[in-house]
N, C-alpha and C positions, 0 to 999 in steps of 0.2 A: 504493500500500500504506500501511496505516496504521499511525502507530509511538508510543507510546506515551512518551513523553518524560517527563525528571523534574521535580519542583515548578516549575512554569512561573512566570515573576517578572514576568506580566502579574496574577497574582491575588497577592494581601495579603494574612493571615491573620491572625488575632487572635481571645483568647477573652473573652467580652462579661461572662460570670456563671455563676454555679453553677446550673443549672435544665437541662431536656430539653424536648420536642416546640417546638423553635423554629421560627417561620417571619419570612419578613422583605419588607418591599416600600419604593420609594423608593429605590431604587438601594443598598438594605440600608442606609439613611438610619435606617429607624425597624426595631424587631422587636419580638414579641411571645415571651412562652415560660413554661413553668411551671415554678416553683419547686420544689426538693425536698419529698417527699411527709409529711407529717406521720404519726403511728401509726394513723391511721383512712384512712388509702389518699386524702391528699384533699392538692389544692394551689391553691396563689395564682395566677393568671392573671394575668400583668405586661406592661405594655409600655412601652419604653425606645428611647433614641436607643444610636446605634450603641457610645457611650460610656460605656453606662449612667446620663446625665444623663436628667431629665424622667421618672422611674421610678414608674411606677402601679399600684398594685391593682386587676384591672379586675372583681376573678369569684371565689367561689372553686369547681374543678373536682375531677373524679373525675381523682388524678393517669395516669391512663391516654388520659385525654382527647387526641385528634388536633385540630389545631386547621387551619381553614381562612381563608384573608382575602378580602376582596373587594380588586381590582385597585390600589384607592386607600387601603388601609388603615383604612377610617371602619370596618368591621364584622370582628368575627371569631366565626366560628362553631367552639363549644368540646364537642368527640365529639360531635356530632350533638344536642347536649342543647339549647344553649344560644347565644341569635344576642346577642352584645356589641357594642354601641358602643366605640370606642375616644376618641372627645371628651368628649361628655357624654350622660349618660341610664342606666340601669338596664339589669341583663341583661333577658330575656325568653324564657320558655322556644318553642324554637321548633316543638317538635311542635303545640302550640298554635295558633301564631301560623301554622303552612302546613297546619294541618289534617288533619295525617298520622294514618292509623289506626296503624301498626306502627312500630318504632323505628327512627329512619334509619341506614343503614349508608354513606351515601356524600354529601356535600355539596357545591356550589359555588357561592359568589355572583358576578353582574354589579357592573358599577361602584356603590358607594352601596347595595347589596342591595335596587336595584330589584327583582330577580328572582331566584329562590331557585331553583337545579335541586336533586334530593338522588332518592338510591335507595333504597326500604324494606329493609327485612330481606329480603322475599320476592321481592327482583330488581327493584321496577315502580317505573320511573322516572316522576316527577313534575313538576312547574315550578308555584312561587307567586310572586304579585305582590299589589300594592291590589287587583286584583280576585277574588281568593283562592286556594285551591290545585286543581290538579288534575293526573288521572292522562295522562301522554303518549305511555307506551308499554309492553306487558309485558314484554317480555325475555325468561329476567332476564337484570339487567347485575350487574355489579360496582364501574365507576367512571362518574363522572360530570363533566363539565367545563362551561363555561358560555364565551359570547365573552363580551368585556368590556361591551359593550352591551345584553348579554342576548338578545339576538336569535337564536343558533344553540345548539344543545346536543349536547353530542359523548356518545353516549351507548360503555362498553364490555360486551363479553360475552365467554364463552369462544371466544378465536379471532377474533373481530372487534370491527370502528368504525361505528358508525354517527353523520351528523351530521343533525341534525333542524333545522325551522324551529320556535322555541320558543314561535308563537301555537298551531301547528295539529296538529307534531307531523310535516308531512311531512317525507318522509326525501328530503334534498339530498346525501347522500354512502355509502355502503356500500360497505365492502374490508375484506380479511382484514387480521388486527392481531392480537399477543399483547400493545401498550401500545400509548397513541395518548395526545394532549393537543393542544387546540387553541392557534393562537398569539392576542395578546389581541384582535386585528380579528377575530379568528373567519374570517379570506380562506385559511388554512389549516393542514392538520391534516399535523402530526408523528409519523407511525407505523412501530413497530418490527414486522416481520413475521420472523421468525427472527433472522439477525444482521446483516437490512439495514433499514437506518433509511431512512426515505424523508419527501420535504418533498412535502406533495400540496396541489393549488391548489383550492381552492372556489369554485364551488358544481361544476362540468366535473368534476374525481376525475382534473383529469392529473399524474404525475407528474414532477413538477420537475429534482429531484435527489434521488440516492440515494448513502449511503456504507455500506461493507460495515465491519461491524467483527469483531473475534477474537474475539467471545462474542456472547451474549446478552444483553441488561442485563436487571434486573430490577426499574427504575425510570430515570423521565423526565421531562424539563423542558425549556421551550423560552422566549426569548424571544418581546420582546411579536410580533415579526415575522417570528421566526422565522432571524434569523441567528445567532443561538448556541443549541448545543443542549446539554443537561447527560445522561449518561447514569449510570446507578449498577448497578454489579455488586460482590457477593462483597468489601463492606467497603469502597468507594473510591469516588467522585466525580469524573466527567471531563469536561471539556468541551472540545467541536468548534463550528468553523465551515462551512457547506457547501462555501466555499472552499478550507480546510484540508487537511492531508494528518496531522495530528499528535494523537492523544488525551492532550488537558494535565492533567495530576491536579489537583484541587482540594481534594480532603478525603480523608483515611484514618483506617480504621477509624469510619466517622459510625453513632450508631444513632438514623437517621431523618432524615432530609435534606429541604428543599429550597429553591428557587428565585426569589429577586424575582421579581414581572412581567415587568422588562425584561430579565431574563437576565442582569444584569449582578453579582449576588449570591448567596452560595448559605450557608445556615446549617443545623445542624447541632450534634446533642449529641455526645458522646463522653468518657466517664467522669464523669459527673454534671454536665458544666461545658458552656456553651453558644457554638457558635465558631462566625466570622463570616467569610466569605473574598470579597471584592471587587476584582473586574476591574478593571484601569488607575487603584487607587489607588495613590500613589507611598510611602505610608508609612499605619500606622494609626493612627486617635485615640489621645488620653490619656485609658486607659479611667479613673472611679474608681469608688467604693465604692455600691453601690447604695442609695439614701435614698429608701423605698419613701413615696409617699404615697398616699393612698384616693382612688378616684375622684370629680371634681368633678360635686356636684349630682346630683340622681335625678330627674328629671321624671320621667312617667304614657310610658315607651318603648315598650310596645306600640302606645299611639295614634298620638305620633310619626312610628310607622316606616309605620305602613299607611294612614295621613292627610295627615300634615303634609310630610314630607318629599317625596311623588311630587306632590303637593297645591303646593307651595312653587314648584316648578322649573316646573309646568305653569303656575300664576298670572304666574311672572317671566317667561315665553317670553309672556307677552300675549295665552294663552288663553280664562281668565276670572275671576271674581271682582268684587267693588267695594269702591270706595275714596274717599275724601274728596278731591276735587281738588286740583289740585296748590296748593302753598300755605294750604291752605284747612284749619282745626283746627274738627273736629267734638268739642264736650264732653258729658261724662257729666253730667246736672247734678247726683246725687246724689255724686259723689268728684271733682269737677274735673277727672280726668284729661282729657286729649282723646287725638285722631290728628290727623294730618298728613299730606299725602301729599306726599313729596317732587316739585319742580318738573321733574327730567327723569331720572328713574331709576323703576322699578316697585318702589317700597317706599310701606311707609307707619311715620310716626314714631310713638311714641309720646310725647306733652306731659304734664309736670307739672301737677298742680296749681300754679296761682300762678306760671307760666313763661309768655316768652313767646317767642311768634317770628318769624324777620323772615326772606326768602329773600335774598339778595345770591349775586351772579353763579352762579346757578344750582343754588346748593344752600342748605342751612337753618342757620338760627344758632339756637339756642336756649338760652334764659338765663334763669337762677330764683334763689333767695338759697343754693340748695345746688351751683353750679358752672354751666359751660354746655358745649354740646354741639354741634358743627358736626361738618355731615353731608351731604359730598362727594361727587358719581358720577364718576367718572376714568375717562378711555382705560385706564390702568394703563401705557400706552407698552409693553406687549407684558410689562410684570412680572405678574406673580399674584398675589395678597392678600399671603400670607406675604413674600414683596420687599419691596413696598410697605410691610409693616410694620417689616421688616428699617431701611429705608430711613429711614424716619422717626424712627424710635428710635436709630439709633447700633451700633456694633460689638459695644457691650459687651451689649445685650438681647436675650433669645433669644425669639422668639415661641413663643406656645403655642397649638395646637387647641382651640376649642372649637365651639360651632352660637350662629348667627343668622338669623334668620327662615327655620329648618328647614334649613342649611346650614352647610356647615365655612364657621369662619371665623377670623383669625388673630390675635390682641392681644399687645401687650407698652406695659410698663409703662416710659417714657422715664424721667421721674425723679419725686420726688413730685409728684404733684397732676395728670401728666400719663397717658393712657392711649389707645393707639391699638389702634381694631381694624376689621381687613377683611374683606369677603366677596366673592369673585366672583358675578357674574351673566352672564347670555347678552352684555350688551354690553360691560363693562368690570367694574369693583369698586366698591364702595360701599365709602367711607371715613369714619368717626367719630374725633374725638379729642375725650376728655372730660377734661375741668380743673374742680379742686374746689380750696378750701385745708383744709387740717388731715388730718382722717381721713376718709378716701372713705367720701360720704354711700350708703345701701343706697337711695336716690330712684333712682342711676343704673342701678344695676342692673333697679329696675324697667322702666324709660324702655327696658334693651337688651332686655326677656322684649313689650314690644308691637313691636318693630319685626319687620315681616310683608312678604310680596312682596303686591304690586298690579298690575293691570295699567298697561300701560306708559300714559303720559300721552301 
C-alpha cells in the first residue's frame, strides 16, 4: 500500500528568482524560466545556474510561453514559436525552420535538436531534422515526446500511447494510457492508465512493474531510466521509486512543474517566484541577486542549426569532408590567413596572418606578435571538457558555455593573459590555451571562428 509521507529530507528546496514556466536539466545544475511579464503581455527568456550566477537574456517571449529543452540543455524551445540556443547564436523562428503549415501545439527535442518531434494544432504529428520536416502520423494527438537520441517518438491521444520509429513512423508500441513519457534511452515508456502507473519495456510492450496509487495524477515525469518517477495531482508534486512503497512530496501548490532528464530535479513556479527542489543535495547554494546579461554573439542560427552542427559531428566521426594535412598550413594569398590541420585529432586550425607553427608531441604550437596558441587532443582520463577546464584554471574560475567548431564547448579565463577552452569529440577533447600580454588581441578570436572538425588523420 502506498502512503504518502511528509516533506521527505532526501529532496532540498530553494527559491532561485522571481519568474514562472521554469524548467531545468543537469541535475537542476543549470534552469531556464521567464521573467515577470511586462504591460504588453511579453517577457525575458533567462537562463541561470542553480544560484542564479551566469544569468542570461536569451529571447524575449509571449509571457504565456511553455518552454521545452533538449536533454543536454544547448536548445530550448519557447511556446512553440521559437527554437533558442542556450551558448551562442540567435533565436530562430521554428515554424520556419521545421516547415510546419499550422501552429505547433506540442514540442520535443533529441539530444543537440538533432531532431525536432512537435504536434500541429490539428493533432498531426511531425518529426524534423537537416533533412527537413515531415508529417509521421494523423492522430490526432495531444502530446508528444522524443528519446534522447531521436530515434523513437512517443506519440499521445485521447486514451492512448503510441511509440513510433522516428525514420519511418512504424508503430513499435500501442497501449491504452491517459499520460505516458518516454525515459531518455527511449528502452521504455512510463504510463499512467487510470490510477496504475506502469514501467513498460520496449520495443516487446511487456510490463515490468506497476504501482497503484490513491488518485489519478494529472501530470508526469520520469527519469532518464526510468527509476524515479515524478507524479502531479491537485497542487503537489510526488515522487516514487518502483522499489518504493512511499509517495515523497516535493513541491506544493506549483503552477507548472517539471522535471531534469535524470529525474533527479524538479522546478516549478508558485507565487511569481521560481523554486528549485533537488534529490540527495545535503544543503542548497548561496542563491544571489540576478545580474542579467545579453546573450553572447549572434551568428546567421538558422544555418548553424540545419548545417553546421549535424555537419560538425558527422565530419568529427570521420565521415567526410577535406582538410589540409596534418601539420600542413594551407594560405589564403590575398589575407595571409591559413588552416592547419591538426596532427592526431579531426580539426583543422585556423593560422594568423604573420604566425607561425610548429607540431611538438603531437599537437600544434602557434605563435604570432599578438600571443600564441597550443592546441592539445587528450584522452580527457574519462573528464569532459568543462573538468578539464575546471582543472586547468583553479577553484576560483567558473567555466562558461559556449560553441566551437559547431559544438558546446567550455572556457575560462585563469588569470590575465591566460584563456582555456574545451571541446569534446568522438575520441577524447580538444584543448586550446591562449596567452596574449596586455588586452586580449580580437586576432584570437578570429583564429577560434576557423577552427572546424576534419576528418580524422
Amino acid at each position: 500500500m502506498l502512503i504518502a509521507c511528509p516533506a521527505a529530507a532526501d529532496w532540498t528546496e530553494w527559491t532561485v528568482a522571481d519568474g514562472t514556466s521554469p524548467i531545468c536539466w543537469e541535475g537542476g545544475e543549470r534552469i531556464a524560466f521567464l521573467t515577470p511579464a511586462d504591460e504588453e503581455g511579453r517577457a525575458d527568456l533567462v537562463t541561470c545556474r542553480w544560484d542564479g550566477g551566469e544569468a542570461r537574456v536569451l529571447a524575449e517571449v509571449p509571457a504565456s510561453a511553455e518552454l521545452v529543452a533538449d536533454p543536454t540543455g544547448s536548445f530550448l524551445i519557447a511556446g512553440g514559436e521559437l527554437l533558442v540556443p542556450t551558448a551562442l547564436g540567435a533565436p530562430v523562428a521554428l515554424r520556419d525552420l521545421v516547415m510546419a503549415d499550422q501552429p505547433i501545439a506540442a514540442a520535443a527535442l533529441s539530444r543537440d535538436a538533432v531532431r525536432v518531434a512537435f504536434v500541429t494544432e490539428s493533432g498531426v504529428a511531425h518529426v524534423a531534422d537537416v533533412e527537413g520536416g515531415r508529417p509521421i502520423a494523423r492522430g490526432p494527438y495531444r502530446y508528444v515526446d522524443v528519446s534522447s537520441a531521436g530515434d523513437r517518438l512517443l506519440l499521445v491521444g485521447a486514451g492512448s500511447a503510441e511509440v513510433r520509429a522516428a525514420e519511418d513512423g512504424r508503430i513499435i508500441y500501442s497501449g491504452a494510457a491517459d499520460a505516458a513519457v518516454l525515459t531518455g534511452d527511449g528502452d521504455r515508456l512510463v504510463a499512467v492508465v487510470g490510477s496504475e502507473l506502469r514501467r513498460i519495456r520496449l520495443p516487446g510492450g511487456e510490463v515490468e512493474s506497476t504501482v497503484d496509487l490513491p488518485w489519478t495524477p494529472d501530470s508526469l515525469a520520469a527519469g532518464e531510466w526510468g527509476q524515479r518517477i515524478l507524479v502531479g495531482r491537485a497542487g503537489e508534486v510526488l515522487s516514487i521509486t518502483w522499489t518504493g512503497s512511499e509517495l515523497r512530496p516535493v513541491a506544493h501548490g506549483p503552477v507548472g512543474w517539471s522535471a531534469s532528464p535524470d529525474g533527479d530535479a524538479v522546478t516549478w513556479s508558485s507565487g511569481g517566484r521560481v523554486h528549485l527542489a533537488v534529490h540527495g543535495l545535503a544543503e542548497p547554494p548561496q542563491v544571489g541577486p540576478l545580474d542579467l546579461q545579453p546573450a553572447r554573439g549572434v551568428p546567421p542560427f538558422d544555418e548553424l542549426l540545419t548545417d553546421l552542427l549535424p555537419l560538425a559531428r558527422e565530419i568529427a566521426a570521420g565521415a567526410q569532408g577535406a582538410a589540409p594535412a596534418p601539420g600542413e598550413i594551407v594560405r589564403d594569398s590575398g589575407t595571409g590567413w591559413g588552416l592547419v590541420g591538426h596532427p592526431s585529432a579531426p580539426f583543422v586550425i585556423g593560422v594568423p596572418a604573420g604566425w607561425t607553427v610548429e607540431t611538438v608531441d603531437g599537437g600544434l604550437d602557434l605563435e604570432g606578435p599578438e600571443g600564441e596558441v597550443e592546441v592539445q587532443a587528450i584522452s580527457g582520463g574519462g573528464k569532459s571538457a568543462r573538468e578539464l577546464v575546471a582543472a586547468e584554471t583553479g577553484p576560483d574560475a567558473e567555466p562558461r558555455r559556449g560553441l566551437l567548431a559547431g559544438m558546446e564547448s567550455w572556457s575560462a579565463t585563469a588569470e590575465d593573459g591566460l584563456q582555456i577552452i574545451a571541446v569534446d569529440w568522438r575520441d577524447g577533447t580538444l584543448l586550446l590555451r591562449l596567452t596574449w600580454t596586455g588586452e586580449r588581441p580580437a586576432v584570437l578570436d578570429q583564429l577560434l571562428d576557423l577552427v572546424t572538425p576534419a576528418p580524422a588523420p
